[in-house]
N, C-alpha and C positions, 0 to 999 in steps of 0.2 A: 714268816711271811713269804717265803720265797715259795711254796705251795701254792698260794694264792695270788701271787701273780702269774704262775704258767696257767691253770687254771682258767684264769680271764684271760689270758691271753687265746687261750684254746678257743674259749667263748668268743670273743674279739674275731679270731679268724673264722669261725664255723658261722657267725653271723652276718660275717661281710658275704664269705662265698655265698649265704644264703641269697643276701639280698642281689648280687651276681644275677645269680643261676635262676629268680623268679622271673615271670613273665608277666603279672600284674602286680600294680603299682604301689597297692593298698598292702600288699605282703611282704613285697620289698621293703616299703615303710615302717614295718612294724620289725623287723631285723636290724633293720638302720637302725632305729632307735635303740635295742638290743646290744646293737654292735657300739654306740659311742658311748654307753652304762658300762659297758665292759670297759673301752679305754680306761674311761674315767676312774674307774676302781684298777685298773693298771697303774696311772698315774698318783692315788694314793697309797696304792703298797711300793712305789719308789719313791715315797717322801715328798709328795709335791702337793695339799692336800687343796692348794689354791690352785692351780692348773685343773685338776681333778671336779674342785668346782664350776672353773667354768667350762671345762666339759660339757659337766651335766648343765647347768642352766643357758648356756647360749646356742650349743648342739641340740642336744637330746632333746632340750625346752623349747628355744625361739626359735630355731630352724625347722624342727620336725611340726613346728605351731603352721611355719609357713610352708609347710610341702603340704598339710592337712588344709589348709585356708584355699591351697590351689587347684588339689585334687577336689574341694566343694566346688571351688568356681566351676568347673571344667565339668559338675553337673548336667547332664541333659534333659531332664525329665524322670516321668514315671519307669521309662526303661531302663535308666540310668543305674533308680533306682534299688529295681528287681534284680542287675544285676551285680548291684553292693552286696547284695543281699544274699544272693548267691558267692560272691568272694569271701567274705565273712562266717561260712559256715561252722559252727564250734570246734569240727577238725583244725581249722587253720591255725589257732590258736594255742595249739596243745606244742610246737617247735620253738616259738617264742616265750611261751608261759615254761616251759624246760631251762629253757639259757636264762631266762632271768630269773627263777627261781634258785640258778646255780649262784647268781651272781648275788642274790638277796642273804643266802645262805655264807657265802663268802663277805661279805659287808658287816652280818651280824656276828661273824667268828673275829674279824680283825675288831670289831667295837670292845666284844666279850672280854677277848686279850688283853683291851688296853693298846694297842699297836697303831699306828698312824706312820709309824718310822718303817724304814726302807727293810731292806732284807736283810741287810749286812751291814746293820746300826747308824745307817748317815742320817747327818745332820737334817730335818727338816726346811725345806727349800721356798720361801717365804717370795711374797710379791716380789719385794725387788732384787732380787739374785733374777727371776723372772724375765724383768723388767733389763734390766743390765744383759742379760745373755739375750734376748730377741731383739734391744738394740746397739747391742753395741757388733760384735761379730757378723750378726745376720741381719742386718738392717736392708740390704741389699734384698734378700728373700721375704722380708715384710715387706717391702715396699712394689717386689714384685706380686707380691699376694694382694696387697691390695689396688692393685693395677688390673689384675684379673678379675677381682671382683666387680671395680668397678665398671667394667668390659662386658661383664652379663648382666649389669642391672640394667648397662643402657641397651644393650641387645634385648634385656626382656622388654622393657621399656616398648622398643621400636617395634616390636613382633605383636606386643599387648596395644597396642596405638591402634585408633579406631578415625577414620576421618568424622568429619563433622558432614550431619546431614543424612547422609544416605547409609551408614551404619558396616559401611564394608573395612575392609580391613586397608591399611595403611596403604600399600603398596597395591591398590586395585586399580592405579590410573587418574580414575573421577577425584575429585574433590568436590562433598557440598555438594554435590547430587544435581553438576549443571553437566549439560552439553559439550564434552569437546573441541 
């Protein structure tokens, strides 16, 4: 197993720099996505096949749900459209369709095998070993995490705020579209 995790790890890094070094937002997404598949199968060739899960379903699944829900909102029209269309091109597809076909490849050799277990025969690393190491030692770094998080929901919050009335953006001054 130890193949397959340098492997995805390769993938993991040449994913993120991808998503780096794009300039549109739709291409960087579809790397991101690429790049937290790869963790996630990092996470299962070291025994963690619950980490690993939620990887893939809270990352790769809910989060990439909501960068796709934003990049729609953020829609402008027919031009908007044409130029999805143009970002999209069936080229674009061929760098990400590579990394995860590496990774799909790597997923159905560790199935094949039999293997779920780490490189170096440890023990499977189950919920609450999870659970005990993110709170007990690092409880301080969760709780910083999620202090940050909630620091951008209410800054998206206040950036996404629209007053009432006149439809302008929170911080225009007006309120309710009176006078002054």
């Amino acid at each position: 197993m130890g193949v397959t995790f340098y492997i995805s790890a390769a993938v993991a890094v040449a994913a993120t720099f991808a998503v780096i070094t794009r300039y549109n937002a739709v291409h960087a997404l579809l790397y991101l996505i690429v790049s937290l598949l790869a963790v996630s199968l990092v996470f299962f060739t070291l025994g963690a096949p619950f980490v690993a899960a939620l990887e893939a379903i809270i990352y790769a699944g809910a989060i990439m749900v909501l960068f796709i829900f934003v990049i729609m909102i953020l829609n402008l029209g027919p031009q908007a459209a044409r130029l999805e269309r143009a970002w999209l091109k069936p080229g674009m597809w061929l760098g990400p369709s590579a990394l995860a076909l590496i990774l799909a490849g790597e997923l159905a050799y560790i199935i094949v095998s039999g293997g779920g277990r780490g490189s170096a025969g440890e023990a499977v690393v189950g919920a609450r070993q999870v659970g005990i190491a993110l709170f007990g030692p690092y409880l301080i770094g969760v709780e910083l995490a999620s202090m940050l998080l909630l620091a951008g929901l209410v800054g998206a919050y206040h950036l996404g705020r629209r007053c009432e009335g006149n439809g302008g953006p929170a911080g225009s001054g007006r309120s309710g579209g009176q006078a002054p």
